[in-house]
Each structure stands twice: as structure tokens, then as C-alpha cells.
C-alpha positions as CSV (number, residue, x, y, z in Angstrom):
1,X,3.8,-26.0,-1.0
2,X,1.2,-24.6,-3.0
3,X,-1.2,-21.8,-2.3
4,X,-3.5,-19.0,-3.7
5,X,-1.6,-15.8,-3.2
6,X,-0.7,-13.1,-5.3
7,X,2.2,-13.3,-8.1
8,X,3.7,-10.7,-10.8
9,X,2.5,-11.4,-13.8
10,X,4.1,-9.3,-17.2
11,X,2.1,-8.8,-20.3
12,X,4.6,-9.6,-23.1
13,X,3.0,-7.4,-25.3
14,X,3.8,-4.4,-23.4
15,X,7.2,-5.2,-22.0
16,X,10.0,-3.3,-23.5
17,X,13.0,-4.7,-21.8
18,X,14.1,-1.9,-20.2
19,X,14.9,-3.7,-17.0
20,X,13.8,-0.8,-14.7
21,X,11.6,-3.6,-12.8
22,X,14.8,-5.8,-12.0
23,X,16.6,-3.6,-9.3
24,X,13.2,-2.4,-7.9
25,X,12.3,-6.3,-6.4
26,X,14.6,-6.6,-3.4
27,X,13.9,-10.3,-3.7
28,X,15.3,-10.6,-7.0
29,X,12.3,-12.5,-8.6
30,X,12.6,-10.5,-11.8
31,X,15.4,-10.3,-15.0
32,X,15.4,-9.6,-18.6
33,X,15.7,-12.8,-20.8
34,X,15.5,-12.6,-24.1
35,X,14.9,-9.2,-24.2
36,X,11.7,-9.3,-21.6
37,X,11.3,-9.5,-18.3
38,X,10.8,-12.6,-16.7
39,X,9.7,-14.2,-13.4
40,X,12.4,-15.6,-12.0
41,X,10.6,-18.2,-9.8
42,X,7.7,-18.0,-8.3
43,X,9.3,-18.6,-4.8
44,X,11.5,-15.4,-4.9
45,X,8.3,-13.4,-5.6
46,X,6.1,-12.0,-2.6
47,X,3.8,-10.6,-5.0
48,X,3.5,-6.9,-3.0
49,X,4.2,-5.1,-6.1
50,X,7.0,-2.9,-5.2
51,X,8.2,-3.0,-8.6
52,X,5.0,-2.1,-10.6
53,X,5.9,1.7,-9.9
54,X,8.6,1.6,-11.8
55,X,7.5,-0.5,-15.3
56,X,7.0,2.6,-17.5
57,X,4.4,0.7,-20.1
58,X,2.4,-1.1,-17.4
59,X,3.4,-4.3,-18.0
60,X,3.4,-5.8,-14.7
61,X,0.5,-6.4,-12.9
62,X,-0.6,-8.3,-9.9
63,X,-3.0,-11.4,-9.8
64,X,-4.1,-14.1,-7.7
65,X,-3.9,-17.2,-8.4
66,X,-2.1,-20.9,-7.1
67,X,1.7,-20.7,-6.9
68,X,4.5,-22.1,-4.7
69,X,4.9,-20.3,-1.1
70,X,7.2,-17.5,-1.0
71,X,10.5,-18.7,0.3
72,X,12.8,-16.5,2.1
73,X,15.5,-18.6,2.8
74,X,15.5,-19.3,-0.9
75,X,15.4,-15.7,-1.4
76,X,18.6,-14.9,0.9
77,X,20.9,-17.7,-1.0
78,X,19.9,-16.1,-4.3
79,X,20.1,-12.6,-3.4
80,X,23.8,-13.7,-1.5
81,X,25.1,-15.7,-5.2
82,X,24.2,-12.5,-7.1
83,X,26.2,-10.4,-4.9
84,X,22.9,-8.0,-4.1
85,X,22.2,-6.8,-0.3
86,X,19.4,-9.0,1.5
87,X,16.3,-7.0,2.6
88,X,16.5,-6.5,6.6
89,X,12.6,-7.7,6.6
90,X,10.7,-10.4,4.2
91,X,7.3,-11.7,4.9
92,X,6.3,-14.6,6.1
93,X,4.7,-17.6,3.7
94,X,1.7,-17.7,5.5
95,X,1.2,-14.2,5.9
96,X,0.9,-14.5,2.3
97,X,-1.2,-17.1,1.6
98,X,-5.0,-16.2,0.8
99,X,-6.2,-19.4,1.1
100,X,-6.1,-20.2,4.8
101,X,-5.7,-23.3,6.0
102,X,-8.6,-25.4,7.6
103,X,-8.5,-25.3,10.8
104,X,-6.7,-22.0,11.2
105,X,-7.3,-20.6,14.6
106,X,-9.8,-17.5,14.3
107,X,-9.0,-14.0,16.3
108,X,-11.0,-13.9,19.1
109,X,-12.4,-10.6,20.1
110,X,-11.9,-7.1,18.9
111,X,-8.8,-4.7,19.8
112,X,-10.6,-2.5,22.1
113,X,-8.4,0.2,19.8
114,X,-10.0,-0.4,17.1
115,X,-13.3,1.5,18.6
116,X,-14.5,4.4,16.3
117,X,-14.7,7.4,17.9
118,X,-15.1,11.0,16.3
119,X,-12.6,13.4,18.3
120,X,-13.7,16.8,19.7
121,X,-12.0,20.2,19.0
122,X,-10.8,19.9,22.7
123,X,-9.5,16.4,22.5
124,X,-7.2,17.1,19.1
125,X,-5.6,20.0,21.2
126,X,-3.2,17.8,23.4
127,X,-0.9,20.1,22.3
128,X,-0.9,23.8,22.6
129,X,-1.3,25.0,19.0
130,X,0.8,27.8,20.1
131,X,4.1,25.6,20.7
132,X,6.7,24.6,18.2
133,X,5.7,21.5,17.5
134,X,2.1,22.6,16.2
135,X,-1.2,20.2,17.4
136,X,-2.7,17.4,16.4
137,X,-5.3,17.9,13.6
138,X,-6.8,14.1,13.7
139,X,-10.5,13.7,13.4
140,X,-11.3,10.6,14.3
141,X,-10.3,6.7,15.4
142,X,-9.4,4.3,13.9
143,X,-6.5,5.4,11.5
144,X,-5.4,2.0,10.2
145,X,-7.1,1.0,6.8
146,X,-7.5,-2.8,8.1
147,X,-9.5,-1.4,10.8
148,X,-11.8,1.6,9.5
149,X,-15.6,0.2,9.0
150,X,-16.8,1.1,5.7
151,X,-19.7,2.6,6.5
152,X,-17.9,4.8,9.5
153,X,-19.9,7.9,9.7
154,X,-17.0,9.9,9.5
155,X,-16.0,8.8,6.1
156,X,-19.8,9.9,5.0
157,X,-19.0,13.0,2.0
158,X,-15.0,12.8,3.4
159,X,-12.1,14.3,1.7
160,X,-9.6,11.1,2.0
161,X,-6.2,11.1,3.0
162,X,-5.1,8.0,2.0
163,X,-1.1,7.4,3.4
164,X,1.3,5.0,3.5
165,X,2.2,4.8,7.0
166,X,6.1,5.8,6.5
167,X,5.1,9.4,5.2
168,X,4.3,10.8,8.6
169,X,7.7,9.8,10.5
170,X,9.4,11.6,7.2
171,X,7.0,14.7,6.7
172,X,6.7,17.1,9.7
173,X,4.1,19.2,8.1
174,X,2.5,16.3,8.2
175,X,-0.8,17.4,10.4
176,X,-0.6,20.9,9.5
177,X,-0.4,21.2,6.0
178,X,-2.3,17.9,5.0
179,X,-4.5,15.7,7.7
180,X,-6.4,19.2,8.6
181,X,-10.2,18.7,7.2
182,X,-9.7,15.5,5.9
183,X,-10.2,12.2,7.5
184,X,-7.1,9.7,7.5
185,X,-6.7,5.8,6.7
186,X,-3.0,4.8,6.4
187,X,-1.4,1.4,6.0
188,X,1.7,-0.8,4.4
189,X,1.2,-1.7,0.9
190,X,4.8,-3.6,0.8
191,X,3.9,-5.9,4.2
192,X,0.2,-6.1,4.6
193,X,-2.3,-7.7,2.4
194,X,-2.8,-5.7,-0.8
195,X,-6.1,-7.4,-2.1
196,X,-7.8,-7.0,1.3
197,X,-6.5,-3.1,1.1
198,X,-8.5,-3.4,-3.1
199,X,-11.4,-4.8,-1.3
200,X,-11.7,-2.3,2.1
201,X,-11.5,1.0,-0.3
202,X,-13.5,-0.3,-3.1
203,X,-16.0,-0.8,-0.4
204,X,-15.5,2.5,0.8
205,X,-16.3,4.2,-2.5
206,X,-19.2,2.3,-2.9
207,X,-20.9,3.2,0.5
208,X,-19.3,6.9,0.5
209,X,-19.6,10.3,-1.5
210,X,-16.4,10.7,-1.0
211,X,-15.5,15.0,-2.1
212,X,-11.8,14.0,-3.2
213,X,-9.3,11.2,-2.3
214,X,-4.9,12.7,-1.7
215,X,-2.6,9.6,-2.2
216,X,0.5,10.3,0.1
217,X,3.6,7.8,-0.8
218,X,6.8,7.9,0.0
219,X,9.7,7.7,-3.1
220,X,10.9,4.5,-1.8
221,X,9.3,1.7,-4.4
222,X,7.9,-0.4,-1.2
223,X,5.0,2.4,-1.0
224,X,5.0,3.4,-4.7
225,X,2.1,0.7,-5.1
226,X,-0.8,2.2,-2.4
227,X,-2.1,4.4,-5.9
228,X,-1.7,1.4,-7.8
229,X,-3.9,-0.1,-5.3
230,X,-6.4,2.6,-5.5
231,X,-6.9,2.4,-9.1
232,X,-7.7,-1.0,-8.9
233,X,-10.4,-0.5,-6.0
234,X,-11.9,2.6,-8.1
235,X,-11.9,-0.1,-10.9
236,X,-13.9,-2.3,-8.5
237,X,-16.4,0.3,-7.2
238,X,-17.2,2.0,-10.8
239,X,-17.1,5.4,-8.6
240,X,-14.5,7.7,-9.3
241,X,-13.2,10.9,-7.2
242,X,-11.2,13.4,-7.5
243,X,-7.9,12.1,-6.8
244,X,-4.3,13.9,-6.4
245,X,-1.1,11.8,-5.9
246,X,2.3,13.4,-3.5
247,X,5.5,11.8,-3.3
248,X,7.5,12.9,-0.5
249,X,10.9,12.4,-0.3
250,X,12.6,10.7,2.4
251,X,13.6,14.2,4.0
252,X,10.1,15.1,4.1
253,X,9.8,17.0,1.2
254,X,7.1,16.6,-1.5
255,X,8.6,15.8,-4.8
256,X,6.1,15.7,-7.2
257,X,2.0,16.2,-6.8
258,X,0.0,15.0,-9.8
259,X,-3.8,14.3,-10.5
260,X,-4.5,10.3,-11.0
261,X,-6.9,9.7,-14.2
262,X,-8.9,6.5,-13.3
């Protein structure tokens, strides 16, 4: 079936062939032909961009456009004939698709979660900040960048803390040393909707003076792309910020901090 979704797409004129996009795509959608790299098929491709962190000349690049669902059972028999491990988790087609279908039921409601609220100094100490395990150090509710109103008053002049969502399991100075004084959005960049994440921070720049924006990823290439997605909402809002990127190691380390030039 087709749909409008997103796809890898790989400017010829900047590929070099080094390959070091083929083993980053669990799915397999990508190998060197001809001295290039090529699409595969557009079914093996989810288009979340997990391998655009590692193409060293920019080459790849996501767009939208009409293409064949993704196809995970496709996906499973490849991966199987080439010998190569089979990701645990794959997306579903639809959750893919940006072109819903008429007729698609509509959520009904809010999550009473999703409330904002702006937290007290009293309310963030549900911990003593005495014990071992420090305190919390959040600011304000929601967290989730799917969820966070633009024009939230808490984002108004905000040092942003923007986080893929596996870095806080894996850093334990996570509250301490980094969500202090800045406010937090976090979210997937592998499994949730990469274009709506584009859209939610461009519009965030635009209504915001934000003071600075710190891009926390984890190493693993899944979460290499939420800067990635960043530059392309900074592209969007013609704003740009002050903007620091951490990698942090799957033992919770930080394992390289540099400034993003947009």
C-alpha cells in the first residue's frame, strides 16, 4: 500500500561509499552498489533516520513523500537471509503513515497528565536533598515533547534541555548536574514521529526567547538523530540559540560535549 511517510533519501553527489550507513539501519534498507549507497526497498525503510548520524558527508537525509508501507515481516525474512539479528521492536505501518486514513477514529479527550503545571520549591523536594540518591530538580509538567504547548509559560526565555528519553535511565547525575535551572522536553526520535517533533520545536523557537538549547543523546544511533531533528526545526523557525550537544555513553558517562553550528 501506498502512503505519505518519511523515506531516506542519499544525495549521490555527496556519497562516498564508505558504507558506515549500512550497519547503522537495523532494518537493513541500505547497501553500497556500485560504489554508493543505495535504498534497498522502500519497504525495509522506516524512515526514523537512525543512520543519518553516522553518514560523515551528509548524504542522507530524510523526506516525505508517497512510498510503500513499511513492512516488518518483510523486514524479518531479509534481515534472517543475510544472517543479521532482527531488532526486538519495529514500528507499526500505520504508526508511520502521515496521511491518515479517512475515517480514522479521532482521540477523544485529553490525558488529564498532560495538565501544565509549574512545580513549587516544596513539591520538587519529594526527596530529602540530603539522602544518597539526591532530589528531584524538575520544574514543571508536562515533560514529553508531544505534549508541551508551545506557548507554555514556562518555556518563556528557557534554557532547553532537550533529551532523548533513554539518557535519564543511563545517566544518574541526571537531575543534578543537568535538568537544574533548565526546563525539560524529552522524547523518542527512533519510534515516535520525527516531522511532528520538526514541527513542535520549530514552533517553540518561534514563540520563545529561548537563552540556550543542550541536546542530550545517547551513543546508540536510534537517538543519534534528535540534533538532527533540531537543526531542521532551527531551519524552520529562522531563530537560532545557543546550542551544545552531549553524548552519554550507555554507562552514563558523557562522551563527547560539542557546540551545534546551525
Amino acid at each position: 500500500m501506498l502512503s505519505t511517510r518519511k523515506m531516506i533519501t542519499i544525495d549521490e553527489e555527496l556519497c562516498n561509499g564508505c558504507g558506515e550507513c549500512v550497519p547503522s539501519c537495523e532494518e537493513g534498507a541500505l547497501a553500497i552498489v556500485d560504489g554508493k549507497a543505495r535504498l534497498v526497498k522502500e519497504i525495509y525503510c522506516d524512515g526514523l533516520g537512525a543512520c543519518l548520524g553516522d553518514c560523515p558527508t551528509g548524504a542522507l537525509k530524510v523526506e516525505v513523500r508517497e512510498a510503500e508501507d513499511f513492512n516488518p515481516k518483510a523486514v524479518t525474512e531479509h534481515l534472517k537471509a543475510q544472517g543479521r539479528e532482527v531488532p526486538d521492536h519495529m514500528p507499526s505501518p500505520e504508526s508511520l503513515r502521515l496521511d491518515k486514513p479517512a475515517g480514522s477514529p479521532k482521540p477523544m479527550g485529553g490525558c488529564p497528565g498532560a495538565a501544565m503545571h509549574t512545580m513549587s520549591p516544596c513539591e520538587r523536594a519529594n526527596i530529602p536533598m540530603a539522602s544518597p540518591a539526591g532530589g528531584s530538580a524538575l520544574s514543571h509538567w508536562p515533560v514529553q515533547l508531544r505534549l508541551v504547548p508551545p506557548n507554555a509559560p514556562f518555556l518563556k526565555g528557557a534554557d532547553l534541555l532537550l533529551t532523548a528519553d533513554c539518557v535519564p535511565v543511563a545517566m544518574p547525575s541526571y537531575h543534578s548536574e543537568y535538568v537544574a535551572g533548565r526546563v525539560v522536553v524529552l522524547g523518542c526520535p527512533k519510534f515516535d514521529n520525527q516531522m511532528e517533533y520538526v514541527e513542535k520545536l520549530a514552533d517553540i523557537l518561534t514563540e520563545n526567547d529561548l537563552k540556550s538549547i543542550t541536546v542530550l543523546e545517547m551513543e546508540v544511533p536510534c537517538c543519534s538523530s534528535m540534533s538532527v531533528i533540531l537543526r531542521e526545526a532551527v531551519k524552520r523557525a529562522g531563530k537560532k540559540v545557543d546550542t551544545v550537544r552531549l553524548t552519554v555513553g550507555r554507562n552514563g558517562n558523557v562522551l563527547e560535549t560539542v557546540p551545534l553550528e546551525f
